[in-house]
N, C-alpha and C positions, 0 to 999 in steps of 0.2 A: 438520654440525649437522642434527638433525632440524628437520622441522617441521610445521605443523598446516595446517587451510584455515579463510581468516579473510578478513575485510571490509578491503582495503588500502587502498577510497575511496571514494566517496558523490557523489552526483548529485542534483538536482531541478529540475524545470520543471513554474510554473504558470503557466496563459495569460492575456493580457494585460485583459482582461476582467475588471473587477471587480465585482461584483452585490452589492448593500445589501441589507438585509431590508427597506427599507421599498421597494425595485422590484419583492420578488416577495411580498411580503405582502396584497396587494387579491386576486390570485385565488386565493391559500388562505385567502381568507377569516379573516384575523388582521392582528393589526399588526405593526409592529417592534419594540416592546419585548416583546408575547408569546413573539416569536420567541426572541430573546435570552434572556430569562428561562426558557424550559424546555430552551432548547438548550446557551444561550452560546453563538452560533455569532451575530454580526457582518457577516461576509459571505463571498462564497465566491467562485470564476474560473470564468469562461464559456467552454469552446474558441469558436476564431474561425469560422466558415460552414466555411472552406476545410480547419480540420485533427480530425482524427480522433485515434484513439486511438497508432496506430504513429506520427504526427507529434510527441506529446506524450512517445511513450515514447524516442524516439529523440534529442532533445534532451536528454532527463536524462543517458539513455547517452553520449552525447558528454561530457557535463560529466565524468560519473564516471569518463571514460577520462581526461579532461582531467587532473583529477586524482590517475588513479594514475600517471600518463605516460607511458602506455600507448598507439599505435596502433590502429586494427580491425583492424590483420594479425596483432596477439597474443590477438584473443578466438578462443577456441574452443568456447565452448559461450555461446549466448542464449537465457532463460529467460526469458518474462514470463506475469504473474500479471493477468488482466482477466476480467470479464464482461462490458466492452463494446469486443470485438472488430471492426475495420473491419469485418470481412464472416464470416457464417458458416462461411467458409476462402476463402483458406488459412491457416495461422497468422498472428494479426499479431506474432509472432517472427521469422517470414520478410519481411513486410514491413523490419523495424525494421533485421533483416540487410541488407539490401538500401541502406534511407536512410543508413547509418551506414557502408558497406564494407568489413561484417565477411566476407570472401569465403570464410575457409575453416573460420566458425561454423555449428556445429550449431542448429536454433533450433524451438522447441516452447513452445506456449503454455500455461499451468495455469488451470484455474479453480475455487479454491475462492472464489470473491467474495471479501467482505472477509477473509478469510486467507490468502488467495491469497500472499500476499509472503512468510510465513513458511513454506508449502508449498514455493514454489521456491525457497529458500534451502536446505532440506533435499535437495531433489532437487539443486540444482550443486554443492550440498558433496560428495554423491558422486561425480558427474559429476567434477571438477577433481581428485579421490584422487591418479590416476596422472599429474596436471602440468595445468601451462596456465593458463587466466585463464576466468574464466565472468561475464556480466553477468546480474545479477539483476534485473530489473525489476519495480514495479508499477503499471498504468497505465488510470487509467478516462476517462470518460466520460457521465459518469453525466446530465448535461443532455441528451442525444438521448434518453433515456429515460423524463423525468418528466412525470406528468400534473401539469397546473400549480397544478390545482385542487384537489389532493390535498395537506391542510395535512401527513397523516404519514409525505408524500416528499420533497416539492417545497420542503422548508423546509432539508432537511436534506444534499442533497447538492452536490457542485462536482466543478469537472473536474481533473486533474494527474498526473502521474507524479514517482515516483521510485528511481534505481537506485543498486547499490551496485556493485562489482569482487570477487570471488573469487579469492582467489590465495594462493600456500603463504604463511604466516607460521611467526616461533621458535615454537618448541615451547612450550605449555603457553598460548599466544593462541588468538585466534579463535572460531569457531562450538564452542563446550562440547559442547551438546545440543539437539536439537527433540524434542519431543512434539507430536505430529499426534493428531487424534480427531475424527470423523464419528459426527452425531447424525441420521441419516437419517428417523428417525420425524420430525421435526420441519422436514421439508423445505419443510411450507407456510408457515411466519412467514414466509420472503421468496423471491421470483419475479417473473420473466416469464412469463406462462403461456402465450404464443404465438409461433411463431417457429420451431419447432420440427418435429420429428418428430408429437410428439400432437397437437398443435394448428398444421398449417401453415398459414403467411401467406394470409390471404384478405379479400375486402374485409368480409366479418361480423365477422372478428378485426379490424381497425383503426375497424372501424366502434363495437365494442361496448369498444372501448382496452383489447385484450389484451396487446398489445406495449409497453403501459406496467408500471415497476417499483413490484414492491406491497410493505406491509410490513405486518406485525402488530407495533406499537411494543409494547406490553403484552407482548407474547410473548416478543419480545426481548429486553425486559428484565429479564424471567426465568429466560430461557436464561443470561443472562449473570452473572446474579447467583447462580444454580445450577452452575455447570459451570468460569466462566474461573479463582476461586482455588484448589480443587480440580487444575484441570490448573496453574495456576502454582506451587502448591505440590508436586504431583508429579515437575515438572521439574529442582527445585531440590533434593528426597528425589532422583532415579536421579542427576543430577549430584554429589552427595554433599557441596553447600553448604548454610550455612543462608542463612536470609530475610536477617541483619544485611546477607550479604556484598552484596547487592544495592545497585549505587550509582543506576544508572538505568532506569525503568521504560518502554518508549516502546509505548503501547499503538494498538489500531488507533481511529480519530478519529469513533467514531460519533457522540457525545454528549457535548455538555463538562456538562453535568450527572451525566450515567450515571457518567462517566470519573472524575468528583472523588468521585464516592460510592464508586465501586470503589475506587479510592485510598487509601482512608479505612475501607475492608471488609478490605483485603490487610494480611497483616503485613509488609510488607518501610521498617521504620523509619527506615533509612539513604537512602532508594532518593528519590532526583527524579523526579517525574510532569513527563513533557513532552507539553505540550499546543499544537495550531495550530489544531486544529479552529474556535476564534475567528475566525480569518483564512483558514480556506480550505473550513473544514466539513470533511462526509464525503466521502473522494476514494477509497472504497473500497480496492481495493488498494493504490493509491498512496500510503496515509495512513501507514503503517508508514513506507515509507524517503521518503517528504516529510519525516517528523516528525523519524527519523532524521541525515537531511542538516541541516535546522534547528539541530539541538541540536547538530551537529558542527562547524559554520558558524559559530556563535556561541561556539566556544571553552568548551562545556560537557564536552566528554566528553575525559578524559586515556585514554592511552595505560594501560594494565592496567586499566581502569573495568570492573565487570561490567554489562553493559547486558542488561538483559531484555525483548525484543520481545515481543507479545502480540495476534495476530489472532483472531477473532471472527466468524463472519458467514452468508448463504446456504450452504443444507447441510442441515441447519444443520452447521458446519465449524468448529473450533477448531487455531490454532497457535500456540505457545510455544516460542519458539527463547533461549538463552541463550549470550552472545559476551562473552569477554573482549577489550577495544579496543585494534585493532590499529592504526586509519588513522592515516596522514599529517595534520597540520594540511593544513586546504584553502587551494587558489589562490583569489585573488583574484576577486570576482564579474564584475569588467569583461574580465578578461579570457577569462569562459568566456562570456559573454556576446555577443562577439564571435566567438569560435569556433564557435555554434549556431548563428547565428541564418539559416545559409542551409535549417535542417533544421523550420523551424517551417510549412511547408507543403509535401506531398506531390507 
């Protein structure tokens, strides 16, 4: 029997940490219900002092191996998707190899920011062609990076990871198609602008909060409302679907306002909008297969479902991956639970 490369199971971990909008609403200068009303976004998870972004990626990994039942001695290739990297190198794909005892994984890390997940799904689905198993990660960070005082950042983001498993499925499942697309004129709506090569670490960059993440919300939302139905509808023209066949839409977690209005801008009539971003905000990469794991967890997504992923973000970067549903109902959360939890600090 033939067969294709498809998602065989799903992972996520967000950290124990729970932050209100009304804890971080005094230094952006707004309240709690502000908050909520142009976000929808409730509250979000704090990593703990001690773990980083490989600590957060590498919990989900274990879950998703959990999962598919799967060992670290059957990954061969580890993908993850972050802009906040434990360290300027070496990969934190190498770290996550390393926490997890994937000993004889390949591992490299992508950063298209918040699209980042649907980039590296594209990149292991080729990786995994000729056999094997590949994790896909998406993994932020995004609280070591915000100024606190900045109501159009610091309101909007949280920390977590989420991964999925690569591996052959029957013929006529799994990953359809991705359509990738970089808008590089538009590279300023969001950044770090120090840290770097152009602008390296010095005390005038920390002093003047260059290594804080900036955004142009206005901007964004234009980008998105310009660019993401166009590429979702393009996805689904070279796949050779229409909009009906769409059962679930899992987009990336910027905005639960932006998200309900795009919803409601897409033709896809059939399609469930799954949203978390209430409960955990924007987790950058990690927001795709967090949201993913969610809706999978919760016994929303049947086995042939067409699921349509949807990233967005710094780049500016667009990726639209489209998967007919391959996984396994998931295990039990106690028991993966118990399985991480020697992996939540480095």
């Amino acid at each position: 029997m033939t067969s294709d490369i498809g998602i065989i199971a799903t992972g996520s971990y967000l950290p124990d940490r729970v932050v209100t909008n009304a804890e971080i609403a005094p230094a952006a200068g707004v309240d709690a219900a502000w908050i909520e009303r142009k976000t929808g976004i409730r509250e979000r998870r704090h990593a703990a002092p001690g773990q980083a972004t490989s600590n957060l990626a590498a919990i989900a990994a274990d879950r998703a191996l959990l999962a598919a039942g799967l060992s670290p001695d059957d990954v061969d290739h580890i993908v993850v998707a972050t802009s906040t990297p434990d360290h300027p190198q070496p990969a934190t794909a190498s770290l996550v190899q390393h926490l997890i005892g994937a000993r004889s994984a390949s591992a490299v890390d992508v950063n298209a920011v918040c699209s980042g997940f649907v980039y590296a799904l594209a990149m292991a689905q080729g990786l995994v062609r000729a056999g094997g198993h590949a994790l896909v990660i998406g993994a932020d960070v995004y609280s070591r990076i915000l100024d606190v005082r900045d109501r159009r950042t610091a309101i909007l983001f949280g920390d977590g990871a989420g991964a999925v498993v690569l591996g052959a499925v029957p013929a006529g499942g799994g990953v359809i198609g991705t359509r990738l697309r970089g808008h590089g004129a538009d590279h300023r709506l969001i950044g770090v602008r120090a840290g770097g090569s152009r602008v390296p670490a010095s005390v005038r960059s920390v002093l003047d909060g260059e290594h804080y993440f900036r955004m142009d919300g206005r901007g964004v939302r234009e980008f998105v409302s310009g660019h993401v139905p166009a590429a979702i509808a393009g996805t689904l023209r070279e796949s050779g679907l229409p909009a009906t066949a769409v059962d679930h839409l899992v987009p990336h977690q910027a905005n639960g306002v932006m998200l309900r209005e795009l919803g409601e801008a897409l033709d896809l009539p059939n399609a469930t909008l799954h949203l978390t971003v209430d409960r955990f905000a924007n987790t950058g990469a990690a927001s795709v297969p967090i949201t993913l794991d969610a809706a999978h967890r919760a016994g929303a997504l049947d086995v042939g479902d067409l699921v349509l992923l949807a990233g967005f973000g710094g780049g500016m970067n667009l990726g639209v991956g489209l998967c007919r549903w391959t996984a396994a109902p998931p295990r039990s959360d106690t028991a993966v639970r118990n399985h991480t939890s020697a992996l939540s600090h480095g």
